[in-house]
C-alpha positions in Angstrom: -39.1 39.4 1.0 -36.8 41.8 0.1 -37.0 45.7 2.0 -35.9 48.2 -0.7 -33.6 50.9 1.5 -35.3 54.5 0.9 -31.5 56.7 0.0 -33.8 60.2 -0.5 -32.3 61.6 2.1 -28.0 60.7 1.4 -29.1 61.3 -2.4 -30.4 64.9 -1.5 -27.9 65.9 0.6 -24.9 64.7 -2.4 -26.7 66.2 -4.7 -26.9 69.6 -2.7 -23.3 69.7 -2.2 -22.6 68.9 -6.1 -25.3 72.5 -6.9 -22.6 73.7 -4.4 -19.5 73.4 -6.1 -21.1 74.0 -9.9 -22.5 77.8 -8.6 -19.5 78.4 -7.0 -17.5 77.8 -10.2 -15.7 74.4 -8.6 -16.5 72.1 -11.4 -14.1 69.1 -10.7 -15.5 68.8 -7.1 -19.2 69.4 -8.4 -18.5 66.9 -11.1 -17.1 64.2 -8.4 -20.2 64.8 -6.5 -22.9 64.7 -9.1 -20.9 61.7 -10.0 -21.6 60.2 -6.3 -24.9 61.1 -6.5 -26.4 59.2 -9.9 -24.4 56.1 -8.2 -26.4 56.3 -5.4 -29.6 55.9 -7.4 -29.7 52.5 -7.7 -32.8 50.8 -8.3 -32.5 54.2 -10.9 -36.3 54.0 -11.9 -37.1 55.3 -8.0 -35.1 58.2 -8.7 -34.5 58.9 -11.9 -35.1 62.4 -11.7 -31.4 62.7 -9.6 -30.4 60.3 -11.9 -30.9 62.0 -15.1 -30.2 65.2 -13.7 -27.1 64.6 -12.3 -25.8 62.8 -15.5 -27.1 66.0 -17.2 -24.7 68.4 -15.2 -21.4 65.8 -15.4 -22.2 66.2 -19.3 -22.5 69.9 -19.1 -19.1 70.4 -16.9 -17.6 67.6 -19.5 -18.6 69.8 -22.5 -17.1 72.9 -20.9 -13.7 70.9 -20.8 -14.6 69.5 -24.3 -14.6 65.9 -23.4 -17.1 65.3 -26.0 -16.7 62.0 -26.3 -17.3 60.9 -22.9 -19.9 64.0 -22.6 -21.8 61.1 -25.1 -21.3 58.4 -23.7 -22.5 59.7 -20.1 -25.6 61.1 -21.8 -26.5 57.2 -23.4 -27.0 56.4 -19.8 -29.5 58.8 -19.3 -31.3 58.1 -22.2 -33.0 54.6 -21.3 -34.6 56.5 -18.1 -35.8 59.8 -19.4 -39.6 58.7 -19.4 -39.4 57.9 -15.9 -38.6 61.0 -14.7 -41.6 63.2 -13.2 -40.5 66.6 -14.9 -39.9 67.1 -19.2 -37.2 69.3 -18.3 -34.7 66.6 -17.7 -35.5 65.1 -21.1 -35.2 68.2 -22.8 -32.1 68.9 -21.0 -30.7 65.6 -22.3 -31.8 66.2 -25.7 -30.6 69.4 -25.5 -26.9 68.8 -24.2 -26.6 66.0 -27.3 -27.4 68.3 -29.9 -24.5 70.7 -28.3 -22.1 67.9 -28.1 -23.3 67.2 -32.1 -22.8 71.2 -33.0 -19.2 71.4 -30.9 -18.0 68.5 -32.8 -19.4 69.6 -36.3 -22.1 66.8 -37.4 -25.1 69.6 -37.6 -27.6 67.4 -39.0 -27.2 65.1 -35.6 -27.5 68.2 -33.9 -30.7 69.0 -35.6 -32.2 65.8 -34.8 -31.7 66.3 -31.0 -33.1 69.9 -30.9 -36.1 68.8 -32.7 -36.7 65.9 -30.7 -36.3 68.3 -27.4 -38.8 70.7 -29.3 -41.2 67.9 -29.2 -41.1 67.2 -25.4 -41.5 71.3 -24.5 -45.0 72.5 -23.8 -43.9 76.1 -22.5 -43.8 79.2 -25.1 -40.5 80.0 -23.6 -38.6 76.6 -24.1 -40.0 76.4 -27.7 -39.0 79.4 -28.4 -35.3 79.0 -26.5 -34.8 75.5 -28.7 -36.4 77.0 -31.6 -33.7 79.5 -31.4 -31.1 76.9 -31.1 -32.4 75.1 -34.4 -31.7 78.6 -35.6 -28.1 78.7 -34.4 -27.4 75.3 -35.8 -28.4 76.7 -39.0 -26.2 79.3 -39.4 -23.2 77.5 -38.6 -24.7 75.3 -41.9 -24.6 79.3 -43.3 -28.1 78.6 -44.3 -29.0 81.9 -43.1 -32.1 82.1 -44.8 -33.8 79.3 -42.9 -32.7 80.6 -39.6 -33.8 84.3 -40.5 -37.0 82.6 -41.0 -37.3 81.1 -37.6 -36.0 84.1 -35.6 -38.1 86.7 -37.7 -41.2 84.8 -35.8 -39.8 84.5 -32.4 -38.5 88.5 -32.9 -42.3 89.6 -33.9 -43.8 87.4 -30.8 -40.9 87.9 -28.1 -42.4 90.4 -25.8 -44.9 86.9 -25.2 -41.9 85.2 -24.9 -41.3 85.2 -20.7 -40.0 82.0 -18.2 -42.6 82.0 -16.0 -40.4 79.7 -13.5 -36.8 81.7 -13.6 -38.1 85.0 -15.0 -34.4 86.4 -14.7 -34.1 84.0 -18.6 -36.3 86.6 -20.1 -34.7 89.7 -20.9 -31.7 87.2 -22.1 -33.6 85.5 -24.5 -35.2 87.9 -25.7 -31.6 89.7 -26.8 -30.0 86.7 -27.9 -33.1 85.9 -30.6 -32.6 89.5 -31.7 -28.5 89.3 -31.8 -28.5 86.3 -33.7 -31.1 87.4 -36.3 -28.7 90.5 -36.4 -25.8 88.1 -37.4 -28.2 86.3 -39.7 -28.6 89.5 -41.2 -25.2 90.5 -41.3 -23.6 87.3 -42.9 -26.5 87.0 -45.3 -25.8 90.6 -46.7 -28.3 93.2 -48.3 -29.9 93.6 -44.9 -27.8 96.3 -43.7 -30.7 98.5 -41.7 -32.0 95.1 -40.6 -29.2 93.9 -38.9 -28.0 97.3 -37.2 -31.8 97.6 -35.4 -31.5 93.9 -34.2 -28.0 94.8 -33.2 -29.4 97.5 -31.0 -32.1 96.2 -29.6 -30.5 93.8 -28.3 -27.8 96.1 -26.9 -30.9 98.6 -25.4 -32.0 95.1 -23.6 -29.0 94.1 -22.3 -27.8 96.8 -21.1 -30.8 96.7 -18.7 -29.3 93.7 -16.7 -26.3 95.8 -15.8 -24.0 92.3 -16.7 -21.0 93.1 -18.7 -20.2 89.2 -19.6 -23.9 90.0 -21.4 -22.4 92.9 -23.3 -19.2 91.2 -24.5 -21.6 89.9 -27.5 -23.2 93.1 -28.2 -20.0 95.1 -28.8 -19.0 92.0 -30.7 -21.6 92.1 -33.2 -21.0 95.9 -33.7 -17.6 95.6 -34.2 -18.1 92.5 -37.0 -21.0 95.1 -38.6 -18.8 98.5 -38.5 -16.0 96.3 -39.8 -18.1 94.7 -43.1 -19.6 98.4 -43.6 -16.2 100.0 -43.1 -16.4 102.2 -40.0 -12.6 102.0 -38.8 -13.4 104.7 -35.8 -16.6 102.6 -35.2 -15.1 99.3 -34.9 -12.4 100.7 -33.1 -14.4 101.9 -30.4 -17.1 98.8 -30.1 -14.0 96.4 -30.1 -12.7 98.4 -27.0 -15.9 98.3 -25.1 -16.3 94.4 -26.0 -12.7 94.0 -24.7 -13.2 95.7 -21.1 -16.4 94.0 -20.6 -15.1 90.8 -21.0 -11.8 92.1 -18.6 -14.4 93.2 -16.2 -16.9 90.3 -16.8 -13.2 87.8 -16.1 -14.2 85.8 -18.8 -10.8 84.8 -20.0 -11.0 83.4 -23.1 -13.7 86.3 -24.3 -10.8 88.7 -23.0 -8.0 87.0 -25.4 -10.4 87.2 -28.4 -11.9 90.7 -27.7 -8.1 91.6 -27.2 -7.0 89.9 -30.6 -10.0 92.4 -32.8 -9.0 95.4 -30.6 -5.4 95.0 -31.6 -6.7 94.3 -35.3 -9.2 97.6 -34.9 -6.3 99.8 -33.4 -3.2 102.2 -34.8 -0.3 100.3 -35.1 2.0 101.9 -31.9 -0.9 100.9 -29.6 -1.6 97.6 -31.4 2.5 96.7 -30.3 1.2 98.0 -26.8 -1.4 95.5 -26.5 -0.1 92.8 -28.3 2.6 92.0 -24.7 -0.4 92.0 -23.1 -2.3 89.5 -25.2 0.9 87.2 -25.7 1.2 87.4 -22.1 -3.0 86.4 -21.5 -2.3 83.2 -24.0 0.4 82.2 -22.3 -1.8 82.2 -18.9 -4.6 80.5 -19.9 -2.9 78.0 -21.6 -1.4 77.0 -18.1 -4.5 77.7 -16.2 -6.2 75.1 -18.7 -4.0 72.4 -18.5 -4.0 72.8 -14.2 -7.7 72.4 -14.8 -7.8 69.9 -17.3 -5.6 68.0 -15.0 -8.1 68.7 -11.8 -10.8 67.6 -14.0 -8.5 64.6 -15.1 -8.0 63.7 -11.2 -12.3 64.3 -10.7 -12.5 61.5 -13.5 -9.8 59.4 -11.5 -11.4 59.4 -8.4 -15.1 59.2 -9.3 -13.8 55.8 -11.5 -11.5 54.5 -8.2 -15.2 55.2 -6.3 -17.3 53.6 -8.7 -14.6 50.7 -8.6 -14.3 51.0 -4.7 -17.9 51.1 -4.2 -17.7 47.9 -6.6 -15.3 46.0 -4.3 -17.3 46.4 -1.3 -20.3 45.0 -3.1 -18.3 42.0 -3.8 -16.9 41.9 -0.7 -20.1 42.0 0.9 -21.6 39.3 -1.2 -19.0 37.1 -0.7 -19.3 37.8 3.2 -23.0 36.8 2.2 -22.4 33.8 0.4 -19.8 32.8 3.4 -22.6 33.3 6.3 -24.7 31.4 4.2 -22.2 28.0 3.9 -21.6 28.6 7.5 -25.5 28.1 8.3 -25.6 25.4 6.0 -22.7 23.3 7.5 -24.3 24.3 10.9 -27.8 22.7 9.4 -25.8 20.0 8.8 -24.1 19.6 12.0 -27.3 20.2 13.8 -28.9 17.1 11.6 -26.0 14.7 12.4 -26.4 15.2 15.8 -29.8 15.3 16.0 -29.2 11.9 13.5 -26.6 10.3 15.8 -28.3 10.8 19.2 -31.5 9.6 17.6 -29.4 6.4 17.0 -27.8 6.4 20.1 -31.2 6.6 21.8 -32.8 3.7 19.8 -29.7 1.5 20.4 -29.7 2.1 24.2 -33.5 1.0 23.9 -33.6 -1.6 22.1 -30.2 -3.7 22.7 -31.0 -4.2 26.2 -34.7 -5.0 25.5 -33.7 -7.9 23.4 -30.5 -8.6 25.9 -33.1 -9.0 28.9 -35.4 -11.2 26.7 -32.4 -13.0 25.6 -31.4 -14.0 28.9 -34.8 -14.7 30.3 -35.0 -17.0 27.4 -32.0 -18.8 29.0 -33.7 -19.1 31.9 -36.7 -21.0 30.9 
């Protein structure tokens, strides 16, 4: 009968040093090791929920490197052991990380499927809400503004209910974004001026209560896009300046470039020359900083692969060791039988020819 090895313990401690790397902001090593972790899960159905939720974060570091494509294809494997997992999360998660992949590459209506089928598997007010905000965003990228003011006008009158029991620190967050994007919503939909500037600023009065500036860049950015459509030059000026050094502050770089790029549209023309070396110069850096990381992400890929095909080896290796052991014992069965065979022979021989040699000669006698 065949022992199943328990791996809890080498899965828990890969899979600690994968949560490692990914809060530390290391994501090729944390992808390499989430990557050794879901190969460790094997029979997967014991532990699917490492299984699942590893293959969840490689997808979420491969959609911040938009490797969409193979952000898919790792998320099909998930899909087959999603009901075995003890936790909805990870199915939600799932769900939700393929309608992202769908809305980064455009096909919304794919991307409304998946939220809706991660709405289904939430029983929380907070996650409803959080996807049913989502559903929202997909819809204004469609610039059916409409149906996602409808959505986030409920979640706006009902979000002081709205509160993550488990990671309360979601909360206030939520609670801004659902106000922010109705702003937008607002905004882009036009004839909702008042409207959009109170969403606007409740959602600034909230944020600005978690003291995070990478929080803020958004906040600024919205009041700079509103002062800009209601003509405010001094306004816009002054919000695209505050969005810009939050993000600078916050070392968000891409955030920085594109807060840069509306300060240098809001600002006079001598200090728009100013800060247009500085942005040329920012391009130029991330662009190499990008392509170091997508080639350390590139190399993560590599070596997780030449593991997967390593680990593969040995398995064959090992089986082949197996199947040699196993001829080996059966050519020693055989050996073992011829012996036992010949000395049988040997024995009977030994008995019985000089039985009949003795009779023969006493037959000579007589």
């Amino acid at each position: 009968m065949h022992i199943k090895k328990d791996r809890t313990a080498e899965i828990e401690q890969m899979h600690k040093k994968a949560f490692a790397f990914f809060d530390s902001g290391k994501f090729d090593s944390a992808f390499f090791y989430f990557n050794k972790t879901q190969l460790l899960c094997e029979p997967k159905e014991d532990y699917a929920d490492y299984y699942v939720g590893s293959l969840n974060h490689m997808v979420e570091i491969q959609q911040r490197h938009g490797n969409y494509y193979e952000a898919e294809a790792t998320l099909i494997k998930a899909f087959p052991y999603l009901e075995k997992t003890t936790n909805g999360k990870y199915a939600i998660n799932a769900y939700t990380f393929m309608a992202y992949n769908y809305l980064y590459t455009y096909d919304y209506e794919k991307a409304l499927y998946y939220h809706k089928k991660a709405l289904k598997k939430a029983i929380s007010t907070f996650r409803k809400a959080r996807i049913l905000s989502e559903i929202a965003f997909v819809y204004m990228h469609q610039e059916k503004y409409q149906e996602a003011i409808n959505i986030l006008e409920s979640l706006a009158r009902v979000r002081n209910k709205i509160e993550d029991k488990i990671t309360p620190s979601n909360t206030i967050p939520q609670r801004a974004t659902i106000l922010y994007n109705l702003g937008l919503s607002y905004l882009y939909l036009g004839n909702h001026k008042e409207e959009a500037f109170k969403c606007f600023n409740e959602s600034l009065k909230l944020t600005l209560t978690l003291n995070d500036d990478y929080e803020l860049v958004g906040n600024y950015h919205a009041f700079y896009k509103y002062y800009k459509k209601y003509n405010n030059p001094e306004l816009k000026k002054i919000n695209a300046e505050k969005a810009y050094y939050c993000a600078k502050r916050a070392k968000a770089t891409t955030y920085e470039i594109n807060m840069l790029a509306q300060f240098i549209e809001a600002d006079n023309a001598e200090n728009s020359r100013k800060h247009w070396k500085i942005y040329s110069r920012k391009v130029d850096s991330l662009i190499v900083s990008r392509k170091k990381a997508k080639n350390q992400f590139a190399d993560a890929i590599y070596n997780s692969k030449k593991d997967r095909e390593e680990n593969l080896e040995l398995k064959t290796q090992k089986a082949e060791k197996e199947l040699q052991l196993e001829r080996q014992k059966n050519r020693n069965i055989i050996l073992y039988i011829s012996i036992v065979f010949v000395l049988s022979a040997f024995l009977f021989y030994s008995f019985i020819f000089p039985k009949k040699a003795r009779k023969k000669k006493r037959c000579n006698l007589y």
